[in-house]
C-alpha positions as CSV (number, residue, x, y, z in Angstrom):
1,X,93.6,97.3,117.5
2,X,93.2,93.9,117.7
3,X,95.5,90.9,116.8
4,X,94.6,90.7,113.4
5,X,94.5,94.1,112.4
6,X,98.0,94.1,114.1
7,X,99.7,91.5,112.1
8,X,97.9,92.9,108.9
9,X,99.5,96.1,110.0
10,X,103.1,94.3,109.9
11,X,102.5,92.3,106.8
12,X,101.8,95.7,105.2
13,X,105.0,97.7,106.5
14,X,107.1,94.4,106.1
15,X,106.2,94.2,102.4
16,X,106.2,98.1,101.9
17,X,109.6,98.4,103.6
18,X,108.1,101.9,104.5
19,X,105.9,103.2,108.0
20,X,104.8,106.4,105.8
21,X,103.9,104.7,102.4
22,X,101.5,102.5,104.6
23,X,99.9,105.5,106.3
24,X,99.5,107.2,103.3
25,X,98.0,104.4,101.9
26,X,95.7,104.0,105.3
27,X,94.8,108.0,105.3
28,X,96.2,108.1,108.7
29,X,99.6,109.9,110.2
30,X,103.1,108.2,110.5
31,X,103.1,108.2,114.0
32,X,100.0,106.0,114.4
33,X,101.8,103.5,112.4
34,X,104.8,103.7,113.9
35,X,102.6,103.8,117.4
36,X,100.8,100.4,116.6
37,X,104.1,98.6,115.4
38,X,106.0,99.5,118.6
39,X,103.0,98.4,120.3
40,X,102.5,94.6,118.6
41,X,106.3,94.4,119.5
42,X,106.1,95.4,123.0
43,X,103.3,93.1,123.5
44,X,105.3,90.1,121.6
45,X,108.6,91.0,123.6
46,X,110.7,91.6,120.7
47,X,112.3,93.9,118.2
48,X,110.7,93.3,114.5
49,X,111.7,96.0,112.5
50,X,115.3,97.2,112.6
51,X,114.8,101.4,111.3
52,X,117.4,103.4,109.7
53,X,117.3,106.8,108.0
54,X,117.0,105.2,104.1
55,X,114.3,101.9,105.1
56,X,112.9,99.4,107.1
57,X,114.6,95.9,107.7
58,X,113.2,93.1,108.8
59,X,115.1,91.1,112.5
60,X,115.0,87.7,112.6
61,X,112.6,87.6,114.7
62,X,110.6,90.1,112.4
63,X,111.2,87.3,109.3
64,X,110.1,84.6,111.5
65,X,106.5,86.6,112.4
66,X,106.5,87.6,109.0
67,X,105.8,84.0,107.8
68,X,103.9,83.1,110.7
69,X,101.5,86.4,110.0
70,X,101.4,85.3,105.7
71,X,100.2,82.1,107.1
72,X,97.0,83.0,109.8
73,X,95.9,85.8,107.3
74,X,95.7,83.5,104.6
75,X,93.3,81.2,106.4
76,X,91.2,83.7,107.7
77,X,90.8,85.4,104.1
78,X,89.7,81.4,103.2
79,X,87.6,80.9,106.2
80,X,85.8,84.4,105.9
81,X,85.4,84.4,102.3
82,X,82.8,81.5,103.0
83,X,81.9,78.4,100.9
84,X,79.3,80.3,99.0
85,X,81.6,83.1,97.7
86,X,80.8,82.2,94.3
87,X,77.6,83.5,94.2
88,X,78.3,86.9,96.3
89,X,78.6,89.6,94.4
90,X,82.0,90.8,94.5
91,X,83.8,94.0,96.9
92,X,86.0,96.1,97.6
93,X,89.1,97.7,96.1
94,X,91.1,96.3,93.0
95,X,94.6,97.8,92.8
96,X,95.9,96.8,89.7
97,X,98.9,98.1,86.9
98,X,98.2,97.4,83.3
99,X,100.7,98.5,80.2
100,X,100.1,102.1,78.8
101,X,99.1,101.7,75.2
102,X,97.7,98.2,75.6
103,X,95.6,99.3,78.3
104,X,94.4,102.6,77.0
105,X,93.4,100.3,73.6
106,X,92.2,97.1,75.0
107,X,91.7,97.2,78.4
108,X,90.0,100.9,79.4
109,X,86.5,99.7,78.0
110,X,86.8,95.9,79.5
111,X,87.5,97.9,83.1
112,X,84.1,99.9,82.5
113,X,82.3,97.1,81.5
114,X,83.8,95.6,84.7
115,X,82.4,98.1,86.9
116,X,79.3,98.4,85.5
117,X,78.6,95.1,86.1
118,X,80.0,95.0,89.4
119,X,79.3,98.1,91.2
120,X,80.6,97.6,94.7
121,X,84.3,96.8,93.0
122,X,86.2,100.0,93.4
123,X,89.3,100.1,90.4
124,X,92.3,101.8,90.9
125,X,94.6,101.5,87.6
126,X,98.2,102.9,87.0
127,X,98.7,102.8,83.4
128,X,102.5,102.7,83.1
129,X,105.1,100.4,80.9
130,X,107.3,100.0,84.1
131,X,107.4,97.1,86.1
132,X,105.8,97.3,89.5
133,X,107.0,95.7,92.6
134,X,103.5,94.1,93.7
135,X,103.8,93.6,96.8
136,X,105.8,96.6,97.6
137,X,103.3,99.2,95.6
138,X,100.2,97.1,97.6
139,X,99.1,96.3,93.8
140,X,96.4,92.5,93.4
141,X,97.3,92.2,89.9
142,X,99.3,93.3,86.9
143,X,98.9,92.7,83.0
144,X,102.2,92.3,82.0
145,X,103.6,91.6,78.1
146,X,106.6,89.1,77.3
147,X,108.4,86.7,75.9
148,X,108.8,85.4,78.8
149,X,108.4,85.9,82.8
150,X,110.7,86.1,85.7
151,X,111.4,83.8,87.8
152,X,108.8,83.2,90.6
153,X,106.2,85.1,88.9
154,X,102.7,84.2,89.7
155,X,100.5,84.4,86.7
156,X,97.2,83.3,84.4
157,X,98.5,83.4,80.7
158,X,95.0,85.2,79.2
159,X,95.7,85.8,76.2
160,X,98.9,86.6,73.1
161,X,100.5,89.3,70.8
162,X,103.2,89.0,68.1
163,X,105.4,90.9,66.6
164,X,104.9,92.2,63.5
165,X,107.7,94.5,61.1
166,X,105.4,97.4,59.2
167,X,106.4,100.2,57.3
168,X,104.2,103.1,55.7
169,X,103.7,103.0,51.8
170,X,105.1,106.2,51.5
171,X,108.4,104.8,53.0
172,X,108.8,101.7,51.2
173,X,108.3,103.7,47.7
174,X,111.0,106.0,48.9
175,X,113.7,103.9,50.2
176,X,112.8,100.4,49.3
177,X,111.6,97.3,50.6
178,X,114.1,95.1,52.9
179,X,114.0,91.5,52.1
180,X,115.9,89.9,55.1
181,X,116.3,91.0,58.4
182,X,119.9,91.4,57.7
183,X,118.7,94.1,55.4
184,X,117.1,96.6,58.3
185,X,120.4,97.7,59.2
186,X,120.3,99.9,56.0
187,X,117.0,101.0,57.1
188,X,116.0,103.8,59.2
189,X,114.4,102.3,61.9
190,X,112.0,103.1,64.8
191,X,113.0,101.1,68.4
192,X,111.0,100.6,71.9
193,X,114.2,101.7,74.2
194,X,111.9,100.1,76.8
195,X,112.7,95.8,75.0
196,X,115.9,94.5,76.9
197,X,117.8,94.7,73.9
198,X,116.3,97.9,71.7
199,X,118.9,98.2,69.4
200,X,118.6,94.3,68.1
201,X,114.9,93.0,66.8
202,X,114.4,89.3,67.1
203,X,113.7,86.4,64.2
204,X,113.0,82.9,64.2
205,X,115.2,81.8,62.0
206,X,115.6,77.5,60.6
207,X,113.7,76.9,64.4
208,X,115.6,79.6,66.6
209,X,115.4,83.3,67.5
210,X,118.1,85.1,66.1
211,X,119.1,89.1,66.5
212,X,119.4,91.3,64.1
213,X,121.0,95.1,64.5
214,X,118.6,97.7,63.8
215,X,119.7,101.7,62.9
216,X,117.4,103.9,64.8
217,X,115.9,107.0,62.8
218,X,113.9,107.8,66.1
219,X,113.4,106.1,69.8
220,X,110.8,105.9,72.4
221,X,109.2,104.3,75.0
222,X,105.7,104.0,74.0
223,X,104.3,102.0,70.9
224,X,101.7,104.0,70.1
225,X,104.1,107.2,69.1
226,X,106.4,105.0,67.4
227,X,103.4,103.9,65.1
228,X,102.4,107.1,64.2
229,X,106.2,108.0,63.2
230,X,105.5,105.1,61.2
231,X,102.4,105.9,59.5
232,X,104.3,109.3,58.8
233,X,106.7,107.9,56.5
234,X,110.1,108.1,59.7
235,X,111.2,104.8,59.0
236,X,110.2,101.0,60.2
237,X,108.9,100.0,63.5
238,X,108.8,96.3,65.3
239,X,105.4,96.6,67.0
240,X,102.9,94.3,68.4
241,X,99.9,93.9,66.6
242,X,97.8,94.4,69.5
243,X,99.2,98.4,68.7
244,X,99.2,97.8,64.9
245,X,96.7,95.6,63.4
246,X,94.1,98.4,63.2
247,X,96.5,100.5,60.6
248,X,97.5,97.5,59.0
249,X,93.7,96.9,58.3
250,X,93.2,100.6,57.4
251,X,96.3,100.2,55.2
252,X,98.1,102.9,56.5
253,X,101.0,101.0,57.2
254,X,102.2,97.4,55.4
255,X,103.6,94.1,57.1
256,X,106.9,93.6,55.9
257,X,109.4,90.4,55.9
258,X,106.3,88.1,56.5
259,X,108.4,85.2,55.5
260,X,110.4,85.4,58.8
261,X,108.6,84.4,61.8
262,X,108.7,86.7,65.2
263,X,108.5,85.5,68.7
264,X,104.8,85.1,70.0
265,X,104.1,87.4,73.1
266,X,102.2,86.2,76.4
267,X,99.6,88.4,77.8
268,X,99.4,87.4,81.3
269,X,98.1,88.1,84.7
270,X,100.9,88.4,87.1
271,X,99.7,88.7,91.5
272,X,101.6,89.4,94.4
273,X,103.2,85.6,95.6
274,X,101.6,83.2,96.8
275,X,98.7,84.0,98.9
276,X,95.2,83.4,99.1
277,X,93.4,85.8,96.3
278,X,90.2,87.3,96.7
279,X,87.0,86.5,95.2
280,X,86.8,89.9,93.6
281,X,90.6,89.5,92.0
282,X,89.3,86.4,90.5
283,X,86.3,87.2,88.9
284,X,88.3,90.3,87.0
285,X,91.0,87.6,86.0
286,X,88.1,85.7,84.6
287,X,86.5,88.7,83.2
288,X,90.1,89.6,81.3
289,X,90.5,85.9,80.3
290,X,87.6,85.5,78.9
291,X,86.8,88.9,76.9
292,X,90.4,88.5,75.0
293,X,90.9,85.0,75.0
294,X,93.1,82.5,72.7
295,X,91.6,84.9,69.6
296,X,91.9,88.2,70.4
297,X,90.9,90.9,68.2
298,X,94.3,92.4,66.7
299,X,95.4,89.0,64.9
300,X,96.2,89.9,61.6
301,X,94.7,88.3,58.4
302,X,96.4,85.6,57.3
């Protein structure tokens, strides 16, 4: 192995905190990771890794290399990725982690069309509502949903979502029509337990987001389900219209308090830190940005 490969050996173990997550990743068996590590420290003269029985820890030392390594790699990604990269045709693997219902809805046929027009990009997607630790789950880039981000985020704002208050006819002939977000507390109501605060739904009210209490009739942590309880007649759901516009339009469910604004939503590309990011990452970023765009398709009629 040479001193590269080495250090992009360490980088990967450093950021997975884990020797077997890496060689499962690699296809190869613990003990050649664990071989190759020992080796780059004998070779360097000192201790990188301190191992325990739960995980990995970097030394001092192994911080010190760790930035060193971010560095060197970075510029070698640059310098091999040549000047004309632009007009290659982009390869290699994508790794990426994309929201469950939004991605089965919006983004599953954008991905095909990605790979048919790029054949030599190989996409691996975990569709999941969790958030992923990038740089531990070796992932280039996440779609994430939100108010707003964390932090030290990295991201690409691509497009937006809203929320939107709908309840089915059948359920607004039964029980009535609220008139005030105040009002929903009478209602039986149908909450994301995955929103930081799933028993509150927000407002903008004179210029500010306010909360209002919910009562939940039923709770879960996908949209999609929570519509078709909806749709059913269970109660009133707070969904984003990138999950609802389509049985809004089909009139199998009606918007409801339209008079009271709801926060906007950012769609966003989030990567792994800062680091160089390859050609191929960029040209799907570009790809996303540009098939949903500043109008996306689930806007509702005004």
């Amino acid at each position: 192995m040479d001193r590269l490969d080495a250090m992009r050996l360490f980088l990967r173990v450093a950021e997975r905190g884990s020797f077997s997550v890496v060689a499962q990743q690699m296809g190869v068996a613990r003990s050649v990771v664990t071989r190759q590590v020992a080796a780059l420290e004998a070779h360097l003269g000192v201790k990188l890794l301190a191992r325990s029985t739960r995980r990995l820890a970097l030394t001092s030392a192994g911080a010190s290399y760790l930035e060193r390594c971010r560095v060197i790699l970075n510029l070698v990604d640059v310098a091999e990725s040549g000047a004309n990269e632009e007009n290659l045709a982009p390869r290699g693997p994508i790794r990426l982690s994309v929201p469950l219902s939004f991605g089965l809805r919006h983004l599953s046929p954008l991905l095909l069309d990605f790979a048919t027009r790029n054949p030599e990009v190989n996409l691996d997607v975990d569709y999941s509502d969790r958030r992923s630790n990038l740089l531990e789950e070796g992932i280039d880039l996440a779609v994430r949903i939100a108010e707003r981000l964390e932090p030290g985020d990295v991201v690409r704002r691509i497009s937006s979502s809203s929320m939107v208050v709908v309840a089915s006819p059948e359920y607004l002939a039964r029980h009535g029509e609220p008139r005030h977000p105040d009002e929903l507390v009478h209602h039986q109501c149908l909450g994301y337990n995955g929103a930081l605060t799933p028993n509150t739904w927000q407002f903008v009210i004179d210029g500010r987001a306010t909360s209002f209490p919910v009562r939940h009739r039923m709770q879960a942590d996908n949209g999609d389900f929570l519509l078709q309880a909806c749709i059913a007649g269970f109660g009133i759901t707070y969904a984003p219209t990138f999950i609802s516009a389509q049985a809004v339009a089909e009139k199998q469910v009606r918007p409801i308090l339209t008079d009271f604004h709801t926060p906007e939503l950012g769609i966003y590309v989030v990567l792994p830190g800062n680091r160089y990011v390859p050609h191929r990452v960029r040209v799907l970023m570009d790809f996303l940005a540009e098939q949903l765009g500043p109008q996306p398709p689930w806007q509702l009629a005004a």
